[in-house]
C-alpha positions as CSV (number, residue, x, y, z in Angstrom):
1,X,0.0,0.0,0.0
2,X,1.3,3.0,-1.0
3,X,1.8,6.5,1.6
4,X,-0.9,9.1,0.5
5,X,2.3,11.5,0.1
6,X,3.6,8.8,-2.7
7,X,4.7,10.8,-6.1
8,X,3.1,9.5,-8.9
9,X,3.1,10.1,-12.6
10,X,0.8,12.9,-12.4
11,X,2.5,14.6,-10.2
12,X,5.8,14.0,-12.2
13,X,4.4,15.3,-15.2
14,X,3.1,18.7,-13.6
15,X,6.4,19.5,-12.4
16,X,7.9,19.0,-16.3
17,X,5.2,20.8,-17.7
18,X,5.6,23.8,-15.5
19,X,9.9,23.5,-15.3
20,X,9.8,23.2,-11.3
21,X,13.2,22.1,-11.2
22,X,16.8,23.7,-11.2
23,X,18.6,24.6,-14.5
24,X,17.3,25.6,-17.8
25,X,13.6,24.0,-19.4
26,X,14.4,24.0,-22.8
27,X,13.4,20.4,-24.5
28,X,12.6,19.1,-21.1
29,X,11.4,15.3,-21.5
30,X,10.4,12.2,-19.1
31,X,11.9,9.0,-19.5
32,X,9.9,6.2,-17.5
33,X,11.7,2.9,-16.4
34,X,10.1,0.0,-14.3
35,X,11.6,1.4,-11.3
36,X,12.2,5.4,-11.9
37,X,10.9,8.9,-13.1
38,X,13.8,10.6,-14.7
39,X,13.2,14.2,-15.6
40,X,16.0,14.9,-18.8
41,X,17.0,18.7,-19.3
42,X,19.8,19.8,-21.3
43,X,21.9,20.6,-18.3
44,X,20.4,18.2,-15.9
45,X,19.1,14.9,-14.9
46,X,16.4,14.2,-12.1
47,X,15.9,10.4,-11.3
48,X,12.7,10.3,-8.9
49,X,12.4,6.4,-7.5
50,X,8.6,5.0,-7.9
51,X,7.0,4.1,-4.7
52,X,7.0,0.4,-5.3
53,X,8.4,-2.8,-4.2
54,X,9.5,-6.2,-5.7
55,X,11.6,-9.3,-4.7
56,X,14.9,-7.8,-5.2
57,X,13.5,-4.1,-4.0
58,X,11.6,-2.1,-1.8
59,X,10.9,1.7,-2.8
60,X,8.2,1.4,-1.2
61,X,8.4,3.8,2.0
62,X,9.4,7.5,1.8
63,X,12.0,6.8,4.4
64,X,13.2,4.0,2.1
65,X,13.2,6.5,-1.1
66,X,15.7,9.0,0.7
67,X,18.0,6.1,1.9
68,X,18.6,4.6,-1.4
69,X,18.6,8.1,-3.4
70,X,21.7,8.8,-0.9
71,X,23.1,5.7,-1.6
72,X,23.2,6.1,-5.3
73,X,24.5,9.1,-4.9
74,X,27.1,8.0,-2.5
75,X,28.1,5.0,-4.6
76,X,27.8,6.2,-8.2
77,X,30.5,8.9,-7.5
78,X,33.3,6.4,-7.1
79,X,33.4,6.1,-10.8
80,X,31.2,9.3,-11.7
81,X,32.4,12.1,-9.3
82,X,31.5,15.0,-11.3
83,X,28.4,13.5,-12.8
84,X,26.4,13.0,-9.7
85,X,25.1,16.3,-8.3
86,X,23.3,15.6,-5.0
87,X,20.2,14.3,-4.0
88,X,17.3,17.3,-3.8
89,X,14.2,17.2,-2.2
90,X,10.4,17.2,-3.6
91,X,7.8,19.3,-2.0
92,X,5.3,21.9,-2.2
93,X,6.2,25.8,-2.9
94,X,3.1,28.0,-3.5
95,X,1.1,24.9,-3.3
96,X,2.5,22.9,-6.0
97,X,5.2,20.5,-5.8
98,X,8.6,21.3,-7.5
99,X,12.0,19.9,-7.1
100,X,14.5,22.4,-4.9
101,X,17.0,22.8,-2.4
102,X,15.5,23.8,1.1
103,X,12.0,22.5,0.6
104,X,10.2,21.4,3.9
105,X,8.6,18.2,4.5
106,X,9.6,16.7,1.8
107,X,6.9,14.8,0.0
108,X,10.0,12.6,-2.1
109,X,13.8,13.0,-3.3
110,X,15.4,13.0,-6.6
111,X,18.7,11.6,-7.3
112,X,20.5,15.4,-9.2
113,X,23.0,14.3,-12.4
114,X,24.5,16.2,-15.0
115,X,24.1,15.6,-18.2
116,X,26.8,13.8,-20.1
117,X,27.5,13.1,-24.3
118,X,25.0,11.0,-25.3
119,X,27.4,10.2,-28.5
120,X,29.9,8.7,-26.4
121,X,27.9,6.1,-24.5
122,X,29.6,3.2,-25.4
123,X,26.7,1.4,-26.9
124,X,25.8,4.1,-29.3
125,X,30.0,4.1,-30.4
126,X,29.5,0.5,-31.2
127,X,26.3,0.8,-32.9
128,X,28.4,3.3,-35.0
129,X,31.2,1.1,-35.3
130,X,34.0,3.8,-33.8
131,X,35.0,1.8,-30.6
132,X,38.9,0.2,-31.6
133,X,40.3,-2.0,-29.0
134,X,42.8,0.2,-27.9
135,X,40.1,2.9,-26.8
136,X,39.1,0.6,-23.7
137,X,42.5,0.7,-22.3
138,X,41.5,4.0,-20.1
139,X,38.2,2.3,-19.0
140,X,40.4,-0.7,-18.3
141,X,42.5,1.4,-15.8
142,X,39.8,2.7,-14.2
143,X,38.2,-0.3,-13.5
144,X,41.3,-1.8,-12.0
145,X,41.8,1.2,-9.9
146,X,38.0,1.2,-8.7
147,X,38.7,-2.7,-7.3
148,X,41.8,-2.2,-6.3
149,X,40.2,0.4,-3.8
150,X,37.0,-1.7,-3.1
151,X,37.9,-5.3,-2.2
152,X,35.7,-6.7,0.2
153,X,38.3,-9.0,2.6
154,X,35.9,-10.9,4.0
155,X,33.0,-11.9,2.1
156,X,29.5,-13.7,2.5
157,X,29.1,-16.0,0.1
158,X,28.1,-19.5,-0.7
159,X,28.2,-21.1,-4.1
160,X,25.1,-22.4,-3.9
161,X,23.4,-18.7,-4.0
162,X,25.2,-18.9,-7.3
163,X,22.8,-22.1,-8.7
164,X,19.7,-20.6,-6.9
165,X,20.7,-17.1,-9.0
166,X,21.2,-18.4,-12.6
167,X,18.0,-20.7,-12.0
168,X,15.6,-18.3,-12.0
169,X,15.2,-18.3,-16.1
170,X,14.1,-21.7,-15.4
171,X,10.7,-20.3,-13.9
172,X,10.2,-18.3,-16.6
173,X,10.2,-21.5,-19.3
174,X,6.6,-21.3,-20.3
175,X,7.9,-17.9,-21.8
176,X,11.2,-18.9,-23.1
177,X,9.6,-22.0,-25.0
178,X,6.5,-20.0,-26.2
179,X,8.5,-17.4,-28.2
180,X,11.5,-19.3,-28.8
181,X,9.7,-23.2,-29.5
182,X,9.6,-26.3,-27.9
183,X,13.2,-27.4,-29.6
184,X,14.6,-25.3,-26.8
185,X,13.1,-27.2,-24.1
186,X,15.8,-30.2,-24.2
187,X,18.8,-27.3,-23.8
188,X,17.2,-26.3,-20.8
189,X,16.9,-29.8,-19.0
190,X,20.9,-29.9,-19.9
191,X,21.4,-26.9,-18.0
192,X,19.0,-27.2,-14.9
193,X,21.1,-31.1,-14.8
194,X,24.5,-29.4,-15.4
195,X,24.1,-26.4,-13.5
196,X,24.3,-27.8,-9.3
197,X,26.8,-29.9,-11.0
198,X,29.7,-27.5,-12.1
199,X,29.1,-25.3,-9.0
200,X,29.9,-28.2,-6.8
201,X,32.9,-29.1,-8.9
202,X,34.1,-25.9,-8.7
203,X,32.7,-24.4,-5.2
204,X,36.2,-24.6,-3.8
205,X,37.8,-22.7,-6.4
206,X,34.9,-19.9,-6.1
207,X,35.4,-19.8,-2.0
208,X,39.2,-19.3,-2.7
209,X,39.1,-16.3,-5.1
210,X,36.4,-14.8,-2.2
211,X,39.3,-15.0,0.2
212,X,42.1,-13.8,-1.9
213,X,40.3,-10.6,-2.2
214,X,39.0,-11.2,-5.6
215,X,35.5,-10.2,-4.2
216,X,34.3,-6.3,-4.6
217,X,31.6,-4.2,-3.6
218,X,31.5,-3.2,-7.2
219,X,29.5,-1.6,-10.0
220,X,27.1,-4.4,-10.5
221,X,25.4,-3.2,-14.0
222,X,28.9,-3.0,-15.6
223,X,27.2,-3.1,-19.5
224,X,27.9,-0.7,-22.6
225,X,24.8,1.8,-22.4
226,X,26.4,2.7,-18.9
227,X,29.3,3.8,-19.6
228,X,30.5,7.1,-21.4
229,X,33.8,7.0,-23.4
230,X,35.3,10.3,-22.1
231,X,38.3,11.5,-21.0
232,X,38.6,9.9,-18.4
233,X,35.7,7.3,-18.7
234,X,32.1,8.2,-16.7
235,X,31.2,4.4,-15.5
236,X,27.3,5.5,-13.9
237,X,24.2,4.2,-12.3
238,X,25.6,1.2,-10.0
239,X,23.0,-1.1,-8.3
240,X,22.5,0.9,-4.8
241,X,19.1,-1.2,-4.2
242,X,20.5,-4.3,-3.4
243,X,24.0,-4.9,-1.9
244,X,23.9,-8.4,-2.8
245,X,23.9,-7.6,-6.8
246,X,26.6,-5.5,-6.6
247,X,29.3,-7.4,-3.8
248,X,30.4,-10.0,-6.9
249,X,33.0,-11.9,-7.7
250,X,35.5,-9.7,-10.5
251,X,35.0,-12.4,-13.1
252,X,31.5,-11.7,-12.3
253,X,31.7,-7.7,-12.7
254,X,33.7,-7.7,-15.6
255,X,31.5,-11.1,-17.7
256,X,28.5,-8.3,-18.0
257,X,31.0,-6.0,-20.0
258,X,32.5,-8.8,-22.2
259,X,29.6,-10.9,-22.6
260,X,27.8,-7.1,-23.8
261,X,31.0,-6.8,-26.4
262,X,29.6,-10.4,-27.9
263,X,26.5,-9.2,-27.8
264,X,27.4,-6.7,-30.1
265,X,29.5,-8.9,-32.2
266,X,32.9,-7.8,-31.1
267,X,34.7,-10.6,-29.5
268,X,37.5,-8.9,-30.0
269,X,36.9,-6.0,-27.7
270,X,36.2,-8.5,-25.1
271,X,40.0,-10.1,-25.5
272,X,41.3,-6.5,-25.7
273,X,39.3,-5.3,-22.6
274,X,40.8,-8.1,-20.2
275,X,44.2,-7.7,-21.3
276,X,44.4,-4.2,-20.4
277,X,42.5,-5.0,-17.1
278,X,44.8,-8.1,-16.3
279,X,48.3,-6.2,-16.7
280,X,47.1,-4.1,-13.6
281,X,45.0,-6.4,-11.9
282,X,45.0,-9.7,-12.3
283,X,41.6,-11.7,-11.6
284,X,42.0,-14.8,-14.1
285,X,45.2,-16.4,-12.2
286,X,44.7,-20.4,-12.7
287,X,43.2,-21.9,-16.2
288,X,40.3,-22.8,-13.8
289,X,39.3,-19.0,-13.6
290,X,39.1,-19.0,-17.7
291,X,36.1,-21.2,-16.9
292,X,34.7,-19.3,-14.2
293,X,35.0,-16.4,-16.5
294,X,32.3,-18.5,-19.4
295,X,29.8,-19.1,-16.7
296,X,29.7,-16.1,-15.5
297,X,29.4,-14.7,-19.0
298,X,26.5,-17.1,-19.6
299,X,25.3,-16.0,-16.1
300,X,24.9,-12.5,-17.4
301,X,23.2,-13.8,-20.6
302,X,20.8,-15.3,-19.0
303,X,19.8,-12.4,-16.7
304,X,19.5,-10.2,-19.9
305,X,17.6,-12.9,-21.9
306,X,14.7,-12.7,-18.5
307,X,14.6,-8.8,-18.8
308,X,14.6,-9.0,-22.5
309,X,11.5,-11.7,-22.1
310,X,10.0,-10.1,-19.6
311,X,9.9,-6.9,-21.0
312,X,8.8,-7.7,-24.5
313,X,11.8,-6.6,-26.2
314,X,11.9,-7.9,-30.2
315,X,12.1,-11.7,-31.4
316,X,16.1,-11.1,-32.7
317,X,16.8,-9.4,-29.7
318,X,15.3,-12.3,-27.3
319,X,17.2,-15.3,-29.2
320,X,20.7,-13.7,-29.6
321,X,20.8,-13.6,-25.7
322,X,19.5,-17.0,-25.7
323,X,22.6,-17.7,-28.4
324,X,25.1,-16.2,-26.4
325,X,23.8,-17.9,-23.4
326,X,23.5,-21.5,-25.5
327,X,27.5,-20.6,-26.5
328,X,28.9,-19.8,-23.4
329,X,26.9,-22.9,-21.4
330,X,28.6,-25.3,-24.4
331,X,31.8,-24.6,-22.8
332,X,30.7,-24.5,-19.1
333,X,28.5,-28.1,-19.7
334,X,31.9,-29.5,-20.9
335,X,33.3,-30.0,-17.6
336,X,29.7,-31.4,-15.4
């Protein structure tokens, strides 16, 4: 149940229309996620959270809004200092509601950005085909820094979360097999056999690399659309909602990247990408770790093949995950 103070779209709206907000209204647009408001400007961005609450988040008190507007802002300028503004508060002035500093009683908070490049988000370069291999070795560097400075020493962690995280597509196989067919039905008993199989083969290895402080409180949405490729790199909007997405393994961080380099069919940005990472800090240290690194990768496919089902998202778009995800378990089912 939602507070009667709760923002809602409304409400959102009425402040665009009428510009309450900082910073110039010219071309002012909303762009509406599952989870957020974001008011765009052409100086500015205003990310409102939606008072709502699922398994893996709660928005759903006021209190609970503030907390995690702070945290994002807290933990997004680690890799996006000058990109990440403040948090403001929403209230009323005059009667209506507007977004400013020193409002009282706050009714909600927005998370304050600036506005980067849109041409040099990463996944736009690619689209345009101007990303060469040697252009990730600044995003390399600050990646490596960024973990150097965030290892967690002593991490919570079983393997088995690891089975019970990757499972999940399986409740979603009605879906999968309704826009996909039934031929894919027999790859997914493989890998709901294989899967509690190659974690327990390889638990050991994973508790190690936990203990040897390969283990960060990271990023923990490392992909191409968040990331601009600037001088020096802007790496933005971390997972703040849920510490346990975002406190990974580094093969883990980094398979999101490279498995979104296949995605757009260049492998070989993938190859470049860990090199440069690897010659300041290394995180594939036994040929073990090179397997690691294809599950994880597959891991990642398959949490973009469920938000690509779940969200609709086009037929091609839906089976090259699955591809990706069918490649990468190939290697991984090897070695059950």
């Amino acid at each position: 149940m939602l507070n009667i103070s709760d923002m809602d779209k409304k409400q959102v709206l009425d402040i665009l229309e009428r510009s309450a907000f900082p910073g110039s209204d010219k071309g002012a647009k909303l762009v509406e996620t599952h989870i957020s408001w974001v008011i765009l400007t052409p100086e500015f961005a205003f990310k409102i959270k939606k008072p709502i609450q699922y398994d893996f988040l709660d928005y759903s008190t006021l209190l609970a809004r503030k907390k995690f507007c702070q945290d994002e802002y807290r933990l997004n300028r680690r890799l996006a200092p000058d990109t990440y503004l403040g948090v403001l508060p929403i209230g009323l002035k005059d009667g209506q509601p507007c977004i400013a500093e020193g409002i009282e009683n706050p009714m909600d908070y927005a998370v304050w950005m600036r506005r980067e490049d849109n041409g040099r988000q990463l996944d736009v370069l690619l689209n345009a085909g101007k990303v060469k291999p040697e252009d990730l070795k600044p995003l390399a560097h600050s990646m490596a820094v960024f973990h150097r400075n965030h290892v967690l020493p002593h991490p919570h962690f079983d393997p088995k979360e690891l089975v019970i995280d990757f499972a999940d597509l399986f409740h979603h196989e009605k879906l999968l097999l309704s826009v996909l067919g039934r031929e894919t039905k027999e790859t997914l008993e493989r890998m709901k056999a294989c899967l509690p199989i190659f974690i327990e083969k390889h638990g050991r290895r994973l508790m190690e690399r936990a203990a040897n402080g390969q283990w960060v409180d990271g990023h923990g949405d490392l992909h191409c659309r968040n990331i601009f490729l600037t001088e020096p790199p802007i790496v933005f909007d971390c997972i703040e909602f849920n510490p346990h997405l975002r406190r990974l393994d580094l093969l883990n961080e980094l398979a999101f990247l490279c498995m979104d380099f296949d995605h757009h069919a260049r492998p070989d940005l993938c190859v470049a990408f860990l090199q440069y990472y690897q010659l300041e800090h290394p995180c594939i240290e036994q040929p073990e770790d090179e397997l690691l690194f294809q599950f994880f990768k597959a891991y990642r496919a398959n949490v973009r093949l469920k938000v690509a089902l779940l969200s609709g998202r086009p037929h091609e778009e839906i089976l090259g995950y699955w591809n990706l995800l069918n490649g990468y378990w190939g290697l991984v089912a090897g070695c059950c």
